[in-house]
C-alpha positions as CSV (number, residue, x, y, z in Angstrom):
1,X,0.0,0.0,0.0
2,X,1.2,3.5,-0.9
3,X,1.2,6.3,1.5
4,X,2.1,8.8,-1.2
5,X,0.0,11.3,-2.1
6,X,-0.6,11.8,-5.8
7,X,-0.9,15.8,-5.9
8,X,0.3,16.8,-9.6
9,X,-0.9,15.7,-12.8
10,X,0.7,16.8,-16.1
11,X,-0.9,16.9,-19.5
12,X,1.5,17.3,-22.7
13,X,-0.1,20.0,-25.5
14,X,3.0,20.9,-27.1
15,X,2.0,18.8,-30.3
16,X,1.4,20.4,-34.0
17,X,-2.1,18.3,-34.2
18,X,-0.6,17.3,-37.7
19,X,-3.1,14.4,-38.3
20,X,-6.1,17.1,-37.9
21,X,-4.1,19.8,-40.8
22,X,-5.7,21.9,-41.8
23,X,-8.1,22.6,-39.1
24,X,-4.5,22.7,-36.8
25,X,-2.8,25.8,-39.0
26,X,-4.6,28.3,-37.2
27,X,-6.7,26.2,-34.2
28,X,-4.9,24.0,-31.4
29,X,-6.5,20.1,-31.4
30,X,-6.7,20.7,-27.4
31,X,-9.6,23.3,-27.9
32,X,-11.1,21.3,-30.3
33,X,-15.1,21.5,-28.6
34,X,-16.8,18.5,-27.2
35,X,-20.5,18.8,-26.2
36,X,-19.7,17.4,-22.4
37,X,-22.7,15.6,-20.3
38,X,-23.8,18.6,-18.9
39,X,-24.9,20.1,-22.0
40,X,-21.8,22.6,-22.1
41,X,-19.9,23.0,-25.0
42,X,-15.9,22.7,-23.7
43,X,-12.6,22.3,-25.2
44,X,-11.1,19.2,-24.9
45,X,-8.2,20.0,-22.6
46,X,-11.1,21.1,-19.8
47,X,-12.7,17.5,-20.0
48,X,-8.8,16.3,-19.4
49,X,-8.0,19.4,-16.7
50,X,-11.7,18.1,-15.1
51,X,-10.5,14.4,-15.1
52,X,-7.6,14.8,-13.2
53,X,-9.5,17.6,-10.6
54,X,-12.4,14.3,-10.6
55,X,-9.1,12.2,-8.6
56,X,-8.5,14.6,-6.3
57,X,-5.2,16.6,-7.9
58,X,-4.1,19.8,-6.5
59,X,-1.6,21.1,-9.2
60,X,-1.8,20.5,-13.1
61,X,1.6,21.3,-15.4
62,X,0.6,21.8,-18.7
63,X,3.3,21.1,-21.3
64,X,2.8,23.7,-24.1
65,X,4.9,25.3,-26.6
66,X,6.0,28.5,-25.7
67,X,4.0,30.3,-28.9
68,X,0.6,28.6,-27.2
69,X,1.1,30.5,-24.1
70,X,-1.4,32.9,-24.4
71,X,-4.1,31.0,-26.4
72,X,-3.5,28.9,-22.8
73,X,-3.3,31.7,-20.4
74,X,-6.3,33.6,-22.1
75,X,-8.6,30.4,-21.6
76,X,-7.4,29.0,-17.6
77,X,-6.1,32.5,-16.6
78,X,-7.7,35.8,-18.3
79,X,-11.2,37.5,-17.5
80,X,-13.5,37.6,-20.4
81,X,-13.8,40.6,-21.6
82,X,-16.2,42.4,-20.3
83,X,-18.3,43.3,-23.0
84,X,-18.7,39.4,-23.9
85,X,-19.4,38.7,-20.2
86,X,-22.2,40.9,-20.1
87,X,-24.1,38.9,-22.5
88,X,-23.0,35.7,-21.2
89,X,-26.5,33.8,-18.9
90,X,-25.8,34.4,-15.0
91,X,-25.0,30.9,-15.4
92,X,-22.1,31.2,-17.6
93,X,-20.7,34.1,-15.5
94,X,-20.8,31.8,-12.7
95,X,-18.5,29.7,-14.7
96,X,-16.4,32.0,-15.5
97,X,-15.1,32.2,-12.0
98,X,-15.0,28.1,-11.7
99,X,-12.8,28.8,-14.9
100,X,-10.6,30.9,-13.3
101,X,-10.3,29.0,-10.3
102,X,-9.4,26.1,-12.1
103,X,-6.5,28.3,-13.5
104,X,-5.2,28.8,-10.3
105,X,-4.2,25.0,-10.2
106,X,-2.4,24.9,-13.6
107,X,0.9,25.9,-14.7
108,X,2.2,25.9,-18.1
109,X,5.5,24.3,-19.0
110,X,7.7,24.8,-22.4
111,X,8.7,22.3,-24.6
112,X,10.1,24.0,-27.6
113,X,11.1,21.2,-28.8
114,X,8.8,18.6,-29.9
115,X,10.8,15.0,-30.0
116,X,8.3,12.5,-29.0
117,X,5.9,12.0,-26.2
118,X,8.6,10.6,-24.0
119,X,10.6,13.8,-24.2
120,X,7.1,15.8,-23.6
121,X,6.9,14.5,-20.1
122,X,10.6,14.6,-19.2
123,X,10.1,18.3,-20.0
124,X,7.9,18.5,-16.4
125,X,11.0,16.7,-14.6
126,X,11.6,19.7,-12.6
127,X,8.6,20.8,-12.0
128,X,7.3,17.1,-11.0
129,X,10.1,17.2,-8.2
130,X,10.4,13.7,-7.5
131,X,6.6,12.7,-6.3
132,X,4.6,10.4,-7.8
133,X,2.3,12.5,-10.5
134,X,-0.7,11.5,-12.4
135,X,0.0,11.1,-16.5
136,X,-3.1,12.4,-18.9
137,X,-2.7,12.0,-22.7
138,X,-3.3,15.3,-24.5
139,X,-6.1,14.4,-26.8
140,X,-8.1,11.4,-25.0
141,X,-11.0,12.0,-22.7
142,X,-12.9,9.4,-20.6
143,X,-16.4,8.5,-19.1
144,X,-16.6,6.1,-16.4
145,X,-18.8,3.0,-16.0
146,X,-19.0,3.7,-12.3
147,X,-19.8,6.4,-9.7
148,X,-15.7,7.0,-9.9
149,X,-14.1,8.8,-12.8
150,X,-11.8,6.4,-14.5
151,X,-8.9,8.1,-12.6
152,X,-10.4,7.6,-9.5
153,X,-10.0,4.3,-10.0
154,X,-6.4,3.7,-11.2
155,X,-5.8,6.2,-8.0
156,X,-7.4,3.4,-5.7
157,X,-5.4,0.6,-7.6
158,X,-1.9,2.9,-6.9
159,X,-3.0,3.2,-3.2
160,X,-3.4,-0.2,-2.7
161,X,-0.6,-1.7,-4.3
162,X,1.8,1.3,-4.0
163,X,3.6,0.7,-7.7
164,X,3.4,2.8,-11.0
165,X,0.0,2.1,-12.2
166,X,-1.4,1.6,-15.8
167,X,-5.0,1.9,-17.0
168,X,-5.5,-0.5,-19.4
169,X,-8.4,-1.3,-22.2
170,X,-8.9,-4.6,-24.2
171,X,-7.9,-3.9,-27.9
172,X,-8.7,-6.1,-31.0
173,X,-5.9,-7.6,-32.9
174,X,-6.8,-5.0,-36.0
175,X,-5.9,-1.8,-34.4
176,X,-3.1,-3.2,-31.7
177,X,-0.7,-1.9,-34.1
178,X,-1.8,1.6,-33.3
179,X,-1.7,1.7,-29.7
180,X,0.6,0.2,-26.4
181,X,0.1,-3.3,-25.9
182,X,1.1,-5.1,-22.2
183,X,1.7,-8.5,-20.9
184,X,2.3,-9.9,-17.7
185,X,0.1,-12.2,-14.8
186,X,-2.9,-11.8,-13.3
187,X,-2.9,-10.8,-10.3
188,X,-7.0,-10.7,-10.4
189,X,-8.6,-12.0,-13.1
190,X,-9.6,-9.7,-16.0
191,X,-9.3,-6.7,-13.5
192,X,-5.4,-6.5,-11.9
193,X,-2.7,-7.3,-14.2
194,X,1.2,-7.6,-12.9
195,X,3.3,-6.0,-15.8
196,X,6.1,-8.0,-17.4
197,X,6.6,-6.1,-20.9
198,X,5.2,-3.2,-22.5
199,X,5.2,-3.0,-26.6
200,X,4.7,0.1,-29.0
201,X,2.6,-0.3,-31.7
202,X,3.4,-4.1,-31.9
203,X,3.0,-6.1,-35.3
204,X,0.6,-9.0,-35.2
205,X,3.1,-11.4,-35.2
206,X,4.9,-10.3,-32.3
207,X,1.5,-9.7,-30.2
208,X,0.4,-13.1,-31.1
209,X,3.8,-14.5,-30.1
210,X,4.8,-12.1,-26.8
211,X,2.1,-10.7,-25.5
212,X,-1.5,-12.8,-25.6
213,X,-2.4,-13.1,-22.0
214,X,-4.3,-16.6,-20.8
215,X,-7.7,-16.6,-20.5
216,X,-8.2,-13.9,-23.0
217,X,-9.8,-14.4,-26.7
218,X,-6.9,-15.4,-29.3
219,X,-8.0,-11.8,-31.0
220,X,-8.1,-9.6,-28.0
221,X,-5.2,-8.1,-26.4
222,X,-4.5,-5.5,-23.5
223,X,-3.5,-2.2,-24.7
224,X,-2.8,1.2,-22.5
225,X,-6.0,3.2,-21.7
226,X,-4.3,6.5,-21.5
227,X,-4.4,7.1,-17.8
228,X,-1.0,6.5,-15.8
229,X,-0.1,7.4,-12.2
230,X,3.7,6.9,-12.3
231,X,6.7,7.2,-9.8
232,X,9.4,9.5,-10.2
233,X,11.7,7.0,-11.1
234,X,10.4,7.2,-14.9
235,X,12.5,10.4,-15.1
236,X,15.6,8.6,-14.7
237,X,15.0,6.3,-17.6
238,X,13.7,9.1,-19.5
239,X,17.1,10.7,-19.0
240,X,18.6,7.6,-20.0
241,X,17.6,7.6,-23.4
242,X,17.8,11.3,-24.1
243,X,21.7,11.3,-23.0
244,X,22.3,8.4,-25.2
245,X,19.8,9.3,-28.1
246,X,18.1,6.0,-28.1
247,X,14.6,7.0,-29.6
248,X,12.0,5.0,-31.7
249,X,10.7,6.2,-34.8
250,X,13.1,9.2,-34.7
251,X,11.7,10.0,-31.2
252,X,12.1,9.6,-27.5
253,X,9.2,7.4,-26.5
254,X,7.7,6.8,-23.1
255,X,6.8,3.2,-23.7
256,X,10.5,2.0,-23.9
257,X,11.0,3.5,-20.4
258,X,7.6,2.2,-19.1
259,X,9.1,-1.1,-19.9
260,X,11.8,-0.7,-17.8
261,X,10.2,1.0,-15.2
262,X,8.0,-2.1,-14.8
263,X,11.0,-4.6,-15.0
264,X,12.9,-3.2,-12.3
265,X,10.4,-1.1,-10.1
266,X,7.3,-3.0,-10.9
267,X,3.7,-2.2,-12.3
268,X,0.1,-2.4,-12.1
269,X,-2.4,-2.9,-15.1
270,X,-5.8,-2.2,-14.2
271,X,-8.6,-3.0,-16.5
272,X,-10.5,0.2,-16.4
273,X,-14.8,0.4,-15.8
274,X,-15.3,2.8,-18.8
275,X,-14.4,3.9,-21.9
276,X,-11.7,6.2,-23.8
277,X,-12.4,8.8,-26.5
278,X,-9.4,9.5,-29.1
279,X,-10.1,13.0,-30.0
280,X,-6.4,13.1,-32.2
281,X,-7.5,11.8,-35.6
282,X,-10.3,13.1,-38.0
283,X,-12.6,10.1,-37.8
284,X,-11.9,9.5,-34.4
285,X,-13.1,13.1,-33.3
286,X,-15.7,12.9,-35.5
287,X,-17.1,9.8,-33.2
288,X,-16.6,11.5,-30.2
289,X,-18.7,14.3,-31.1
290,X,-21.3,11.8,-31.3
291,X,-20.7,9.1,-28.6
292,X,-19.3,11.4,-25.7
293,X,-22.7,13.3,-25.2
294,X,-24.7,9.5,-25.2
């Protein structure tokens, strides 16, 4: 059991939303709007600021670019101006202040350089300060099959076993090679997984050969849910392969460090009660326009 407190949570948004071009020349994908359960209409990095606040996180590092500042700032940190705000429903000027609350939690970190997601996160090293933080993808939001936000949960599954902890999803073989892909042992079944090997973007072959888990369907596999509560550790892997240029794909990945985090420190997979929305591809958005609302 874990007696650290998760306080921070960062969120990378330093990306050039290249998949979503041309929309992206002049419009960041994390304001992209979503038509949230409450009827409001919210960019997407508010549903993923919102997720992490659901879990009970105190600070939020934002990793921007330092040109996005003040698209940024103006939304989590600036009055509206005042002429919009007099037109705005008493309703909406009430949020306007649950806005700028929320801004009082957030800080914005630079990346200027954009060399892969595991790069991203190293940039809030500093800031992190050697706790154990909450991880939240830039472009995926969540709804819950329980009372609990999905974070909630993989906070309760960190608490209790007091490792790194991964939320996980089940993942047809068609689209594993799109996404991270564990294995390890159950440690309950079809709920708790103990993490042997992580795996970017696997090929078939490899996933059929490496990484089927028993008592799973020959076509299913476990794949990352987009929700991670890590130890500080990570950081020192991270390092690792920036000092010695080891990247993937021409970038610095988090996966490859994931692995090793979970070799040598140990890790949690936790089958998650709910469901992800990948709002970082056209067709993918385009769904989530529809689905998240339902």
């Amino acid at each position: 059991m874990s007696t650290n407190k998760v306080r921070k949570a960062i969120i990378p948004a330093a990306g050039f939303g290249t998949r979503l071009f041309p929309a992206t020349k002049v419009f960041k994908k994390e304001f992209f709007p979503i038509v949230d359960r409450d009827g409001r209409t919210k960019p997407i990095i508010l549903l993923i600021v919102e997720e992490a606040i659901s879990a009970g996180i105190e600070e939020i590092g934002i990793i921007i670019q330092s040109s996005d500042r003040n698209l940024f700032e103006d939304f989590f940190k600036n009055p509206v101006q005042p002429e919009f705000y007099q037109k705005l429903s008493q309703e909406s000027q009430e949020y306007c202040q649950y806005l700028q609350e929320l801004g009082k939690k957030i800080t914005f970190i630079i990346q200027d350089k954009q060399e892969g997601y595991g790069h991203a996160v190293f940039a809030a090293k500093d800031w992190i300060n050697n706790e154990p933080f909450l991880l939240l993808l830039g472009d995926h939001i969540y709804t819950s099959d329980e009372k609990d936000s999905c974070t909630s949960q993989l906070m309760r599954i960190y608490q209790d076993y007091g490792k790194s902890a991964i939320a996980l999803t089940i993942m047809s073989e068609e689209i594993i090679h799109k996404a991270g892909c564990v294995t390890g042992t159950w440690e309950k079944l079809n709920s708790i997984l103990s993490i042997t090997q992580f795996s970017e973007k696997p090929d078939l072959k490899y996933a059929r050969s490496h990484l089927h888990l028993e008592g799973m369907p020959e076509d299913k596999f476990l794949a990352v849910f987009g929700i991670y509560i890590l130890e500080p550790q990570i950081f020192n892997y991270l390092q690792e392969e920036i000092d010695n240029n080891l990247r993937y794909k021409g970038e610095f990945q988090l996966t490859t460090c994931l692995d090793k985090l979970c070799r040598n420190e140990g890790g949690i997979g936790y089958l998650v009660k709910g469901q992800y929305f990948d709002t970082g591809m056209p067709l993918f958005y385009r769904q989530t326009t529809i689905d998240f609302y339902n």
